[in-house]
C-alpha positions as CSV (number, residue, x, y, z in Angstrom):
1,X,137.2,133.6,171.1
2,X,134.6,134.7,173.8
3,X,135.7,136.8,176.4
4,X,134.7,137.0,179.3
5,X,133.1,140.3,181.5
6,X,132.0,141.6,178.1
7,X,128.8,141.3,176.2
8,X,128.8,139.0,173.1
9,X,127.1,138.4,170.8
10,X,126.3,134.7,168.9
11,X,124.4,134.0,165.4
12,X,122.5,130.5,166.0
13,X,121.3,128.2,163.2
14,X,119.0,125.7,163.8
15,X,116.8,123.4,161.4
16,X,113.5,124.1,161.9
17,X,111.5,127.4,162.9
18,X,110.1,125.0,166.2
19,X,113.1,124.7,166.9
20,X,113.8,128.1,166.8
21,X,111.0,128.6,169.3
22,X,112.0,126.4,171.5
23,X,115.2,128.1,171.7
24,X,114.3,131.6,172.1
25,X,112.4,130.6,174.9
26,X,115.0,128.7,177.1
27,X,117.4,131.6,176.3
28,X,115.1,134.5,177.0
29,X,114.3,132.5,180.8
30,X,118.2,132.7,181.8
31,X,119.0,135.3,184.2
32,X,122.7,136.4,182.0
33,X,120.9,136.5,178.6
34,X,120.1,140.3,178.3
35,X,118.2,140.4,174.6
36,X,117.2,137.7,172.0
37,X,116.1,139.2,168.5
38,X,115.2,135.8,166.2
39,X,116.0,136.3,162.9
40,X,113.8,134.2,160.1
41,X,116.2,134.8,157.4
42,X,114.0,132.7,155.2
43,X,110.7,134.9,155.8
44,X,113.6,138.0,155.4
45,X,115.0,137.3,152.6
46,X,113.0,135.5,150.4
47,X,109.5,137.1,148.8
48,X,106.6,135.2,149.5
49,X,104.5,132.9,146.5
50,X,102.6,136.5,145.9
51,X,104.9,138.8,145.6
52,X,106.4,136.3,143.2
53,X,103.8,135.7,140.9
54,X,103.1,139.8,141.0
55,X,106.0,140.3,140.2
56,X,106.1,137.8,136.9
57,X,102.4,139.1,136.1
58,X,103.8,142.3,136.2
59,X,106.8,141.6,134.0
60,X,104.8,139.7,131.3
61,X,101.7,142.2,131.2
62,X,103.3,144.3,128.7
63,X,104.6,141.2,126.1
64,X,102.2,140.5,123.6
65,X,102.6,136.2,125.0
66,X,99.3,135.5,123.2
67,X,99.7,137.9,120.1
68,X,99.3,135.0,117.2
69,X,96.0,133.9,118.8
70,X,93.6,135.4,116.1
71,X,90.3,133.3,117.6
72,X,90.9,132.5,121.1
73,X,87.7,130.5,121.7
74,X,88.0,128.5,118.4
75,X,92.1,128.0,119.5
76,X,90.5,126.6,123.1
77,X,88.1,123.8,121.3
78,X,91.3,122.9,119.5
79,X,93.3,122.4,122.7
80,X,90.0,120.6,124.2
81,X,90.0,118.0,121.3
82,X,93.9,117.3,120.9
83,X,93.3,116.1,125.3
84,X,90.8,113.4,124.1
């Protein structure tokens, strides 16, 4: 429980990152509400699509994925025709 004549500290969750906004700002404009540090625990947490993909390129640059492909334009006609 919250007590009172000491600083406390609360973790907020809210649904959207506007929302998030929104709130920051109303808190930061009352006089009792010394600091506000949003967290965006989805940008924090969780790598972006490009770090992603980098990081699969980078795992699968090394396996030979494509080793039984002896011709590879005669093997793209082949895909091209089996489409139509």
């Amino acid at each position: 429980m919250l007590k009172l004549n000491e600083m406390n500290t609360l973790k907020i969750s809210v649904k959207s990152n506007k929302d998030a906004v929104l709130l920051t700002k109303l808190l930061k404009s009352l006089n009792f509400v010394i600091n506000v540090e949003p967290v965006l625990e989805n940008k924090v947490n969780k790598k972006n699509q490009y770090e992603l993909l980098n990081d699969l390129i980078e795992k699968k640059a090394n396996s030979k994925l494509f080793q039984e492909i002896i011709d590879p334009v005669r093997w793209q006609k082949k895909l091209r025709n089996e489409w139509s």
